[in-house]
ChimeraX commands (.cxc) that place a marker at each C-alpha (Angstrom):
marker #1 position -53.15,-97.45,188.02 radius 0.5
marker #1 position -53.84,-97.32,184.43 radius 0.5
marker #1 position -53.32,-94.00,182.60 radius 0.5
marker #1 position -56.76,-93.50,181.18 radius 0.5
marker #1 position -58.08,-93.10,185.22 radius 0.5
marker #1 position -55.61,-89.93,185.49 radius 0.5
marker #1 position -56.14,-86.42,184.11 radius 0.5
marker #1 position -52.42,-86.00,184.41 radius 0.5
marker #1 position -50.09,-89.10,183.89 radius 0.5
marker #1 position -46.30,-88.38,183.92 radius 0.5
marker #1 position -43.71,-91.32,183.16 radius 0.5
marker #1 position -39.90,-91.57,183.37 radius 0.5
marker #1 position -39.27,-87.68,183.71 radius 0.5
marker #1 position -36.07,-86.36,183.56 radius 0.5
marker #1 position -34.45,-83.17,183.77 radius 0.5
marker #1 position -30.84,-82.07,183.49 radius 0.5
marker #1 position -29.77,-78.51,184.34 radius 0.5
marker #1 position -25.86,-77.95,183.25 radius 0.5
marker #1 position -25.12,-81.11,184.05 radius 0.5
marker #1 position -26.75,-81.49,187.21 radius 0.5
marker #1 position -29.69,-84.23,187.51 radius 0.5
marker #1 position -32.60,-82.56,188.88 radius 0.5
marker #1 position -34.83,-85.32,188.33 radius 0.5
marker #1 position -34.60,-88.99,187.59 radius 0.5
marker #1 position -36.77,-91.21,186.18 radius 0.5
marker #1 position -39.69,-89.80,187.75 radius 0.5
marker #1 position -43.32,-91.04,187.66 radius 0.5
marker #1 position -46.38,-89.36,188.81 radius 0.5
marker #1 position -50.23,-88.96,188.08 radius 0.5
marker #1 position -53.34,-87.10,189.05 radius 0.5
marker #1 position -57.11,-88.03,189.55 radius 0.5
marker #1 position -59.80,-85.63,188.79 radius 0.5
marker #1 position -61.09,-84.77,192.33 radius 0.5
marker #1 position -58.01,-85.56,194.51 radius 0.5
marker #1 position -55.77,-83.49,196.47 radius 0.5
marker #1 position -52.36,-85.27,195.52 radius 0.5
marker #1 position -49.28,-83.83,198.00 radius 0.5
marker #1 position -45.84,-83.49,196.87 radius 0.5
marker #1 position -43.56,-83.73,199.51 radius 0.5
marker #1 position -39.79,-83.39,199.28 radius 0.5
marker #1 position -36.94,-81.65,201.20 radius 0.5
marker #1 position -35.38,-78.42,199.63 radius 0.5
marker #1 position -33.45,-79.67,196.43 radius 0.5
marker #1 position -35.48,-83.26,196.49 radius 0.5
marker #1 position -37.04,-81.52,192.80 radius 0.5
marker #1 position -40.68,-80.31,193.28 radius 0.5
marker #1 position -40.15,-77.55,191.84 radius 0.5
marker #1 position -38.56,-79.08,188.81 radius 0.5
marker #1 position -41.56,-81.01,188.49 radius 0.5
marker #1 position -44.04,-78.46,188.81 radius 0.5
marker #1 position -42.67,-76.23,186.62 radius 0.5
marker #1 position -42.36,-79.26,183.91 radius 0.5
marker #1 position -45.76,-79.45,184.44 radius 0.5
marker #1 position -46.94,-75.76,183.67 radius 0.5
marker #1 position -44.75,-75.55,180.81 radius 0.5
marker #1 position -41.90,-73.26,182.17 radius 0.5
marker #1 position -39.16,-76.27,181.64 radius 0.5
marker #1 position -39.38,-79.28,179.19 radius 0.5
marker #1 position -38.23,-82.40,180.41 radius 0.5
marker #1 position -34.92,-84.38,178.68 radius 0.5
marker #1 position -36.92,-87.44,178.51 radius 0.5
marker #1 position -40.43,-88.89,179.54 radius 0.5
marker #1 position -43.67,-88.54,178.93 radius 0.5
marker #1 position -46.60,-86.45,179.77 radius 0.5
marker #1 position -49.84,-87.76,179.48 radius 0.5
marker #1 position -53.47,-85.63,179.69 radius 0.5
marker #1 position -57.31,-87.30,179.80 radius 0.5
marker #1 position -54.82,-90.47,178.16 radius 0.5
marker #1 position -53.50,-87.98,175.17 radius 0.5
marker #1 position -49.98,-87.38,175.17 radius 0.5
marker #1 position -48.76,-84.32,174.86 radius 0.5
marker #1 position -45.97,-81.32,174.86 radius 0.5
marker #1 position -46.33,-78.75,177.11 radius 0.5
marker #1 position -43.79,-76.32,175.42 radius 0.5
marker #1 position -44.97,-73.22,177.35 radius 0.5
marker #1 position -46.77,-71.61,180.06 radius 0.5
marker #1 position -49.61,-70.50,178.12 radius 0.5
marker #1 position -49.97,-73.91,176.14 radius 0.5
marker #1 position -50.04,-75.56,179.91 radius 0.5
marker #1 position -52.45,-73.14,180.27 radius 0.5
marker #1 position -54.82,-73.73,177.00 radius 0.5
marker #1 position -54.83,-77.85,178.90 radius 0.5
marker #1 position -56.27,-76.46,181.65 radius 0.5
marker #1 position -53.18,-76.47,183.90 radius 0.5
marker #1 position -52.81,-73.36,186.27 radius 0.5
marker #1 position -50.48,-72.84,189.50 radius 0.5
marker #1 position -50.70,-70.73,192.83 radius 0.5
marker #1 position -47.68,-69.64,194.38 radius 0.5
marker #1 position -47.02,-68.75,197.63 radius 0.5
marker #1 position -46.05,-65.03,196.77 radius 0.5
marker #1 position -49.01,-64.20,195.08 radius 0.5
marker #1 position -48.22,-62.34,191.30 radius 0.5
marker #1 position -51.47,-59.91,191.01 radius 0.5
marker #1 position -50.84,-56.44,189.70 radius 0.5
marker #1 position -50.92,-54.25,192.46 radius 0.5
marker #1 position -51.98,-51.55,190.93 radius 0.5
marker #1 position -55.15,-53.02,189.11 radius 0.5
marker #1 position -58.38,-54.17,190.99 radius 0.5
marker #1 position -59.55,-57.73,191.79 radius 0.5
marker #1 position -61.67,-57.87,188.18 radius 0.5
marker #1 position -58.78,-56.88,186.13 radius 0.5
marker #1 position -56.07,-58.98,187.60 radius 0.5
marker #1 position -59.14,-62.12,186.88 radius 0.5
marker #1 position -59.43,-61.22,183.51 radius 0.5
marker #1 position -55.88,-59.87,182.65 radius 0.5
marker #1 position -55.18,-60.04,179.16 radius 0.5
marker #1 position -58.38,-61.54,178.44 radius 0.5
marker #1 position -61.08,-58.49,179.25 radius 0.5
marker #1 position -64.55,-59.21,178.02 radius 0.5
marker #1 position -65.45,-56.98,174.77 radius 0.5
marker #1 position -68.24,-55.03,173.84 radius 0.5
marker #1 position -68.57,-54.68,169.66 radius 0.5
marker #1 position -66.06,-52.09,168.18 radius 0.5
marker #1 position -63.47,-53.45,171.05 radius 0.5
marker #1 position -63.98,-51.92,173.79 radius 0.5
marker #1 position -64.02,-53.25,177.40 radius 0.5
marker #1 position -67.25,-54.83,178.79 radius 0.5
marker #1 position -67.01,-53.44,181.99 radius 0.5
marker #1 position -69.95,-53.96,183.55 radius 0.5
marker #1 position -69.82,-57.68,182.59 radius 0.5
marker #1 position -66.48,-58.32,183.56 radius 0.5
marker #1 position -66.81,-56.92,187.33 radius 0.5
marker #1 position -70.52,-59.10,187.41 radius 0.5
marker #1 position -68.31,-61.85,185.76 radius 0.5
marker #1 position -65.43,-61.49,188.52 radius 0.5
marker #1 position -68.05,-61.13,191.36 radius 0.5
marker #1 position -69.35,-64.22,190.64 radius 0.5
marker #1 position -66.33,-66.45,190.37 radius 0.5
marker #1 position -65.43,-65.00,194.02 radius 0.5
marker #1 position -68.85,-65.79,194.99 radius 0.5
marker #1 position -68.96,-69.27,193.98 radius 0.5
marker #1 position -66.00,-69.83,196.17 radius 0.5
marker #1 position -67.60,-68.51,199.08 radius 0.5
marker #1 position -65.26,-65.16,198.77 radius 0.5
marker #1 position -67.08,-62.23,199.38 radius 0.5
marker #1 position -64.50,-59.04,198.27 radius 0.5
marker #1 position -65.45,-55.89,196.16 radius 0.5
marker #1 position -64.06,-57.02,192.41 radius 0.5
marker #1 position -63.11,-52.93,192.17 radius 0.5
marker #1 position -60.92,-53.27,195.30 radius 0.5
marker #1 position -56.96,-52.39,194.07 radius 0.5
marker #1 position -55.11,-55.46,194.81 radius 0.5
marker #1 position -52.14,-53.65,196.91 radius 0.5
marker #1 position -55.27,-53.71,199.21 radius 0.5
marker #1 position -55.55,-57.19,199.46 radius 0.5
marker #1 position -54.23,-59.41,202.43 radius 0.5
marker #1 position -52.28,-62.55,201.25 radius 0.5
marker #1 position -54.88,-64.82,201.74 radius 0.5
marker #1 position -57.31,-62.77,199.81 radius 0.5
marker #1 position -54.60,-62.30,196.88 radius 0.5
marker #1 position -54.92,-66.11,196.74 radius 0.5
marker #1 position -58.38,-66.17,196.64 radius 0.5
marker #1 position -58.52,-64.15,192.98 radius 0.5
marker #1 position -55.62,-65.80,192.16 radius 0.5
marker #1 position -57.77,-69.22,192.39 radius 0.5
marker #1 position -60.76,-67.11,191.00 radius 0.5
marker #1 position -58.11,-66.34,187.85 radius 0.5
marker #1 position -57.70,-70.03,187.19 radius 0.5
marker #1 position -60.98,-70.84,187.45 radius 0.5
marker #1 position -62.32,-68.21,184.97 radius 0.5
marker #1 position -59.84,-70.31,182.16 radius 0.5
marker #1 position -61.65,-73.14,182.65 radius 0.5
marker #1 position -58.60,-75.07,184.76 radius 0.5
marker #1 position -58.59,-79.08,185.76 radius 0.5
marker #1 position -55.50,-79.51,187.19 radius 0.5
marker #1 position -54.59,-76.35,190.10 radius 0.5
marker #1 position -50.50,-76.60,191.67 radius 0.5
marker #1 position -50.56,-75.47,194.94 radius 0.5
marker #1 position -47.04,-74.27,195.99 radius 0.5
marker #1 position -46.50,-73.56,199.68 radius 0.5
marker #1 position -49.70,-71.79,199.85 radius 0.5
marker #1 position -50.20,-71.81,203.63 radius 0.5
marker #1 position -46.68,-70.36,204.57 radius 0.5
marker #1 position -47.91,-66.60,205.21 radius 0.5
marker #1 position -50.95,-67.40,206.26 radius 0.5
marker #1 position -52.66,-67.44,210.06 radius 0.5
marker #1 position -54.26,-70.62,211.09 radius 0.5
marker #1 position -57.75,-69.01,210.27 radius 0.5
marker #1 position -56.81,-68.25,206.99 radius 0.5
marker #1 position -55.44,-71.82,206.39 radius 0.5
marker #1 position -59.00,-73.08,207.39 radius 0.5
marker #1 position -60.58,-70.73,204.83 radius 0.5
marker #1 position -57.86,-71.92,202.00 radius 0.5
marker #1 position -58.48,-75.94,202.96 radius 0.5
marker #1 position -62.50,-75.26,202.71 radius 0.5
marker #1 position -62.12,-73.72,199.23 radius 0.5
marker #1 position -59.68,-76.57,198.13 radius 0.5
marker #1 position -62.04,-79.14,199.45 radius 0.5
marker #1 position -64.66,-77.32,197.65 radius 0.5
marker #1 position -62.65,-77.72,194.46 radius 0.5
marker #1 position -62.09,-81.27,194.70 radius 0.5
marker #1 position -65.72,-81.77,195.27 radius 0.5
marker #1 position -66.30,-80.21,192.01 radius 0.5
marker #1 position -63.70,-82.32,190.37 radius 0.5
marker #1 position -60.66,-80.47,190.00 radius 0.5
marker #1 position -57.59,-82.34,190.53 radius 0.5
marker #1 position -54.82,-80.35,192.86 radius 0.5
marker #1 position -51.13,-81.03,193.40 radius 0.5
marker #1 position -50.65,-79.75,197.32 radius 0.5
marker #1 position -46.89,-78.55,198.17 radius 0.5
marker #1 position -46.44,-78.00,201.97 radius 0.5
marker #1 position -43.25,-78.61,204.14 radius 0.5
marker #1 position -46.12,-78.66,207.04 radius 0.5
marker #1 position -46.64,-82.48,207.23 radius 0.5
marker #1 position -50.31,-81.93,209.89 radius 0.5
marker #1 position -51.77,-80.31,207.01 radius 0.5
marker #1 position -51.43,-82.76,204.27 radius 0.5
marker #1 position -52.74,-84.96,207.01 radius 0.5
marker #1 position -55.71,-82.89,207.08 radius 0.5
marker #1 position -56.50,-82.29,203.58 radius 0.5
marker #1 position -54.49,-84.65,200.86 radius 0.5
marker #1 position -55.73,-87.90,199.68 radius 0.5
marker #1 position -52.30,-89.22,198.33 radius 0.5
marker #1 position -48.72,-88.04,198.90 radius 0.5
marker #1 position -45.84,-88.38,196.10 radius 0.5
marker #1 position -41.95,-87.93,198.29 radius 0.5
marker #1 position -39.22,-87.14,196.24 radius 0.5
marker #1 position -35.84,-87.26,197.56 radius 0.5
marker #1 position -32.90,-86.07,195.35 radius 0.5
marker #1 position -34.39,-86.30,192.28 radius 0.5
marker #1 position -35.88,-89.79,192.15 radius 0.5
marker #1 position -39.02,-90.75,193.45 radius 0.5
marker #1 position -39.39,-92.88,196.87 radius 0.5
marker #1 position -42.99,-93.75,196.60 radius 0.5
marker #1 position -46.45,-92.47,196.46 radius 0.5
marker #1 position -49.09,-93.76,198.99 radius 0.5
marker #1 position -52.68,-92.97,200.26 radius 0.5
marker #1 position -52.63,-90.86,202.90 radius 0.5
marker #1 position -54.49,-92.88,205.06 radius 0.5
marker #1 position -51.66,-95.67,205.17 radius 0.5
marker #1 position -48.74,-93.32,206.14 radius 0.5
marker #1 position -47.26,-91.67,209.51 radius 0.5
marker #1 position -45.52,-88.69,210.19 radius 0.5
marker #1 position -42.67,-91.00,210.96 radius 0.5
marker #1 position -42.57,-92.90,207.79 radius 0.5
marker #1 position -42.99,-89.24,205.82 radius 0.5
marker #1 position -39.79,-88.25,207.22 radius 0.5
marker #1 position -38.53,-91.53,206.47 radius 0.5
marker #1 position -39.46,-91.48,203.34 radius 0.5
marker #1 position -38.20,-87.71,202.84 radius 0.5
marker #1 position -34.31,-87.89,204.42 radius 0.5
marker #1 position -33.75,-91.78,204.14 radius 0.5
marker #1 position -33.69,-91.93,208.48 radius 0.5
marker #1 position -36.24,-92.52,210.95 radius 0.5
marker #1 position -37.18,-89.73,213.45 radius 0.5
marker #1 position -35.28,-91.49,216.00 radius 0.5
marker #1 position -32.60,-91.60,213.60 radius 0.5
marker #1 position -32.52,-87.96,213.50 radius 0.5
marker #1 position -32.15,-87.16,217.59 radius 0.5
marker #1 position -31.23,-90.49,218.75 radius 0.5
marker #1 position -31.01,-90.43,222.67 radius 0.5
marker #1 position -27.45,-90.19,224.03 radius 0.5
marker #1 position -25.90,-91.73,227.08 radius 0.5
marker #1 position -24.55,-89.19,229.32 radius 0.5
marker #1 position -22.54,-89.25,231.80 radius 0.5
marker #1 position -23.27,-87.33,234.82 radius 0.5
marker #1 position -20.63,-85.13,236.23 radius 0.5
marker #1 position -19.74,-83.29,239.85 radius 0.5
marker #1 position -22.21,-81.33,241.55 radius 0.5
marker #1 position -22.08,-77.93,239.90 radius 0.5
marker #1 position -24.77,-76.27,242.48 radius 0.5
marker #1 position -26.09,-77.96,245.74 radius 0.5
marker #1 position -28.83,-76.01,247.85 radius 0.5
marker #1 position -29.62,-77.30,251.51 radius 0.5
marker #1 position -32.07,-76.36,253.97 radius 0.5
marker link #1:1,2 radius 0.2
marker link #1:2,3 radius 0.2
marker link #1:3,4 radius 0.2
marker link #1:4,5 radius 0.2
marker link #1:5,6 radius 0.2
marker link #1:6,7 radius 0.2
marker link #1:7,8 radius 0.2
marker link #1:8,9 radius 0.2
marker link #1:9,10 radius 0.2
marker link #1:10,11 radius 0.2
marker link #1:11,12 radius 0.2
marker link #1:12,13 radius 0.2
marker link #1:13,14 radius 0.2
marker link #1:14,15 radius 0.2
marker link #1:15,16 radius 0.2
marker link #1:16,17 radius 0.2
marker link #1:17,18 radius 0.2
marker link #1:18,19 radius 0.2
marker link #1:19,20 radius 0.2
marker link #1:20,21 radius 0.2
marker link #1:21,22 radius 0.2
marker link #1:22,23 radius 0.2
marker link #1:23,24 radius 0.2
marker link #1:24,25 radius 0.2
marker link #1:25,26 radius 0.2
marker link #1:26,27 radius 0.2
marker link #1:27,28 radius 0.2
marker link #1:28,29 radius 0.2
marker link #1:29,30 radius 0.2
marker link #1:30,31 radius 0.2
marker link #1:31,32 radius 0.2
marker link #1:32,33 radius 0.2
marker link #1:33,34 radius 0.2
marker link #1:34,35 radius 0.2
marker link #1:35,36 radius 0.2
marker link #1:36,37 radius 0.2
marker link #1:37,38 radius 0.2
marker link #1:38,39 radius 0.2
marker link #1:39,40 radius 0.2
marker link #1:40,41 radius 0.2
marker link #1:41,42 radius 0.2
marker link #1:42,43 radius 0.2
marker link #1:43,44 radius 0.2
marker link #1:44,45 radius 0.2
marker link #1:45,46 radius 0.2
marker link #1:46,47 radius 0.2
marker link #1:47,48 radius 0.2
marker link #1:48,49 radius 0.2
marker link #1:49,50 radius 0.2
marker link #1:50,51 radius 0.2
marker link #1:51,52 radius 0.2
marker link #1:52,53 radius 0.2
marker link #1:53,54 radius 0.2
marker link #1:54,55 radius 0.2
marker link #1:55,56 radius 0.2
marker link #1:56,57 radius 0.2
marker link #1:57,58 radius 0.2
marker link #1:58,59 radius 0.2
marker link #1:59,60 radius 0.2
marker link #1:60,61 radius 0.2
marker link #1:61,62 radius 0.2
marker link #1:62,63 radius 0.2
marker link #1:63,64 radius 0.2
marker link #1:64,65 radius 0.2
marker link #1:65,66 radius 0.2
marker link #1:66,67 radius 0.2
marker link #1:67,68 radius 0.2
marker link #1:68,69 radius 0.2
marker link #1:69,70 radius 0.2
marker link #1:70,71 radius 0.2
marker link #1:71,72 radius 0.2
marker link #1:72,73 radius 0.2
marker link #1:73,74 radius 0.2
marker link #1:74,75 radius 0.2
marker link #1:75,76 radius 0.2
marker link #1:76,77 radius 0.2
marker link #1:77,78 radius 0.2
marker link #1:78,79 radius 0.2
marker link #1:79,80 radius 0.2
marker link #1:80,81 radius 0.2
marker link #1:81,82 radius 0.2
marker link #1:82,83 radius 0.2
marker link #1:83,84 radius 0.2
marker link #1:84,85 radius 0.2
marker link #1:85,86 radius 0.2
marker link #1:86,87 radius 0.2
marker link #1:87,88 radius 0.2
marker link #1:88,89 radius 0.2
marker link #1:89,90 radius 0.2
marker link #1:90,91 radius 0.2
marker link #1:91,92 radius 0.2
marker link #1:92,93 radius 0.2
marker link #1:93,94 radius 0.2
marker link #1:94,95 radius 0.2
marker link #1:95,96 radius 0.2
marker link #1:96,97 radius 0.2
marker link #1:97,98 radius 0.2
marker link #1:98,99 radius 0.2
marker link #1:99,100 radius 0.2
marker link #1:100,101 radius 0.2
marker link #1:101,102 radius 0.2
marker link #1:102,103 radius 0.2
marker link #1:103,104 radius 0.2
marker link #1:104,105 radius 0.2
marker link #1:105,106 radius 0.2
marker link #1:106,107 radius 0.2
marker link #1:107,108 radius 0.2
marker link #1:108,109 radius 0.2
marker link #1:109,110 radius 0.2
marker link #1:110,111 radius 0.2
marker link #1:111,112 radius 0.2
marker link #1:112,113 radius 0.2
marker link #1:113,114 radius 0.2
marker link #1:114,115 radius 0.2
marker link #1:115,116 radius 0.2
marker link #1:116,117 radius 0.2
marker link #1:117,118 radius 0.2
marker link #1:118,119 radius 0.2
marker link #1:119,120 radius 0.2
marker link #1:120,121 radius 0.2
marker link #1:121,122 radius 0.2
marker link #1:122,123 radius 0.2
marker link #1:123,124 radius 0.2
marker link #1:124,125 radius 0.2
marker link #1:125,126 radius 0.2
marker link #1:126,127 radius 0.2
marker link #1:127,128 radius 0.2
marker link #1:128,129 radius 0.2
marker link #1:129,130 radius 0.2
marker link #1:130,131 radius 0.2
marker link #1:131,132 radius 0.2
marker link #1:132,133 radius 0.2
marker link #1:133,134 radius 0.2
marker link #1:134,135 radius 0.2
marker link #1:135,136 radius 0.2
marker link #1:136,137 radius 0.2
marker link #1:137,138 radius 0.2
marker link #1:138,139 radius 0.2
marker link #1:139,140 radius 0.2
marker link #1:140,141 radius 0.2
marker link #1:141,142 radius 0.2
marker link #1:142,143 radius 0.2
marker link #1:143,144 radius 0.2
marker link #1:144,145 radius 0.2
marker link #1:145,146 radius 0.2
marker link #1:146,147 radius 0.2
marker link #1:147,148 radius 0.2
marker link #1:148,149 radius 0.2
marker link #1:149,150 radius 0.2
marker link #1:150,151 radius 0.2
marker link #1:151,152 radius 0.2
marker link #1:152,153 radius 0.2
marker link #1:153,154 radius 0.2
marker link #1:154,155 radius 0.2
marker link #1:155,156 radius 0.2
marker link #1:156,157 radius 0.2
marker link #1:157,158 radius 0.2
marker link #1:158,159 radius 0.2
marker link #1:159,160 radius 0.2
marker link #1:160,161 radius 0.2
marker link #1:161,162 radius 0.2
marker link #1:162,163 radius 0.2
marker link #1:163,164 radius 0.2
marker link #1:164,165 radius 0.2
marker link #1:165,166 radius 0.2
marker link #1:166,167 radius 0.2
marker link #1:167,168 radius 0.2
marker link #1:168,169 radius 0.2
marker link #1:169,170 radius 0.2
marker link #1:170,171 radius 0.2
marker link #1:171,172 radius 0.2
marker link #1:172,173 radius 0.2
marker link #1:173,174 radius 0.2
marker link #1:174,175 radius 0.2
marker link #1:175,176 radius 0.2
marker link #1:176,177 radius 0.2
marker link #1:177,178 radius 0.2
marker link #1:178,179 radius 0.2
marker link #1:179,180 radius 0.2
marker link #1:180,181 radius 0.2
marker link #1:181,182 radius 0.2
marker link #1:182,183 radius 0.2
marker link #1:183,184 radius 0.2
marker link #1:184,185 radius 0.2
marker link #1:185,186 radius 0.2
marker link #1:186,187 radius 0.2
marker link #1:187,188 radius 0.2
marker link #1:188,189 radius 0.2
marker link #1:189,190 radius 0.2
marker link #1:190,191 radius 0.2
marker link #1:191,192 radius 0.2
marker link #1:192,193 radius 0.2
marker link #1:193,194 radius 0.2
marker link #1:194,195 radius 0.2
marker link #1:195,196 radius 0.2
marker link #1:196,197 radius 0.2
marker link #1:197,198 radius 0.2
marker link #1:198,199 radius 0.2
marker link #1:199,200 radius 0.2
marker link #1:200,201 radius 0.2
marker link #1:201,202 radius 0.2
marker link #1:202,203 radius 0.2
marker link #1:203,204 radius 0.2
marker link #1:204,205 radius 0.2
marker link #1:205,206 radius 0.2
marker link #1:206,207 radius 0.2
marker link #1:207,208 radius 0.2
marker link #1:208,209 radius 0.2
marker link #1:209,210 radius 0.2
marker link #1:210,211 radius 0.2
marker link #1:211,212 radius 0.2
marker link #1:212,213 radius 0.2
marker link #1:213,214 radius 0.2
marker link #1:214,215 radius 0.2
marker link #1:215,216 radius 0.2
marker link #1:216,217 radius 0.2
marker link #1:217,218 radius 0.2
marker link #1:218,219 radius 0.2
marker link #1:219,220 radius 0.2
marker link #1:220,221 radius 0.2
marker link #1:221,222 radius 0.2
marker link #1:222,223 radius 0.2
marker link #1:223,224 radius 0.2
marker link #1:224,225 radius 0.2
marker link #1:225,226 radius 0.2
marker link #1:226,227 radius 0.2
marker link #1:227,228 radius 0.2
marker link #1:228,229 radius 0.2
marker link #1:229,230 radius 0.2
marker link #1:230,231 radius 0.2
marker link #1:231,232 radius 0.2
marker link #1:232,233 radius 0.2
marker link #1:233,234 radius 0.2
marker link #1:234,235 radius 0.2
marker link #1:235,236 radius 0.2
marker link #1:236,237 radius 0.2
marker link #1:237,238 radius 0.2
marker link #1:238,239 radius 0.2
marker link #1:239,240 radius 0.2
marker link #1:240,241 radius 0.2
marker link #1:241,242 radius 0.2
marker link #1:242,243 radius 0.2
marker link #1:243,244 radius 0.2
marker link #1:244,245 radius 0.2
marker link #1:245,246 radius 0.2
marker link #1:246,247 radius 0.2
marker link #1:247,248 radius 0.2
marker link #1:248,249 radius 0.2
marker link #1:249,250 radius 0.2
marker link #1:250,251 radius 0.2
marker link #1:251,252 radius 0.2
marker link #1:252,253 radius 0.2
marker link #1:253,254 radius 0.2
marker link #1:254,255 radius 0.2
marker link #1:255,256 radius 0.2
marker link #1:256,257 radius 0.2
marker link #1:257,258 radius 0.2
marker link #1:258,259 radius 0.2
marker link #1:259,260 radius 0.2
marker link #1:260,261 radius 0.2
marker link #1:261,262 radius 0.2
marker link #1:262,263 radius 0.2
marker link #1:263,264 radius 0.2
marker link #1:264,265 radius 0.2
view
């Protein structure tokens, strides 16, 4: 795939923490209206690369490539100002502030002389929710808030900065099934609108039921990024620990023993 068909187009990343290689050599990329999993086992270095890619870490070496531009993403809020924003799976709103102000934290609409637009920036907030389908009160305190509604205005937040690229990390883990079918209609919403999203889920069924590609990473190196449509469960976890599933729990010959209980009659 050539670089100028990606939004995001990372090559040869690597990423040394006190001596200890948390990523090799890695390449990845990402379309404009894909869902593009990253699967790994604990230490395999997702997080590594997602937090490369938002600007919390730099790398020691590669390249990082947006709309075919290269650039340095020495920060959080520079990730940010490219349009780069991330969802965790413990959501970080302000408990203590509503649904509008945690949207529009640090960046409050202004009326002449300074002062907060208020009535804008609840219509403003009210709208982003609605054009997700999310119908919550933007003057509802966000200690209020289930998880799956805190991720909601979290998604809301990056939308109202304008972001292309959304990181998904483990966002299904404290949610119940219906929830998960809300979340997986607002991401398919997204891609249809052309945002490109990096999925993170241990859950293989789901990236089954909403990824396009998968990336595996296994101990810092990259094994191989497919469609989804040409891989198995099996060759995930193949892909993931190096074994087959029957690998894994291989059937044992036993050998039976004396009667330990007989019941006649």
């Amino acid at each position: 795939m050539e670089k100028e068909d990606c939004i995001l187009k990372m090559t040869g990343i690597s990423k040394n923490f006190a001596g200890v290689q948390a990523l090799r050599e890695v390449d990845f990329d990402l379309r404009p209206g894909e869902v593009h999993a990253l699967l790994g086992e604990n230490g395999a270095g997702k997080s590594t690369l997602i937090k490369i890619i938002t600007g919390v870490h730099q790398p020691n070496s590669g390249a990082i490539y947006l709309n075919d531009a290269p650039v340095r993403l020495a920060n959080p809020r520079e990730a940010q100002r490219y349009g780069i924003a991330a969802i965790y799976q413990e959501p970080s709103l302000f408990p203590d502030l509503d649904i509008a102000e945690n949207i529009f934290v640090g960046r409050q609409p202004t009326r002449p002389g300074g002062r907060v637009a208020w009535n804008r920036m609840y219509w403003e907030a009210a709208k982003l929710l609605r054009d997700l389908g999310v119908y919550l009160d933007p003057k509802t305190k966000a200690r209020n808030l289930s998880v799956a509604q805190q991720q909601m205005v979290e998604i809301a937040r990056a939308l109202s900065v304008q972001a292309k690229i959304l990181i998904m990390d483990e966002p299904t883990s404290s949610l119940t099934p219906a929830e998960v079918e809300e979340l997986f209609r607002i991401v398919r919403q997204l891609r249809q609108a052309g945002a490109a999203i990096v999925f993170i889920s241990h859950r293989l069924e789901e990236l089954f039921e909403v990824a396009d590609r998968v990336t595996v990473l296994r101990d810092g190196a990259l094994v191989g990024s497919k469609p989804m449509s040409e891989v198995t469960t099996d060759m995930l976890i193949q892909m993931m620990v190096g074994r087959t599933l029957a690998d894994l729990f291989p059937k044992r010959a036993v050998e039976l023993g004396e009667i330990a209980l007989q019941v006649e009659g």
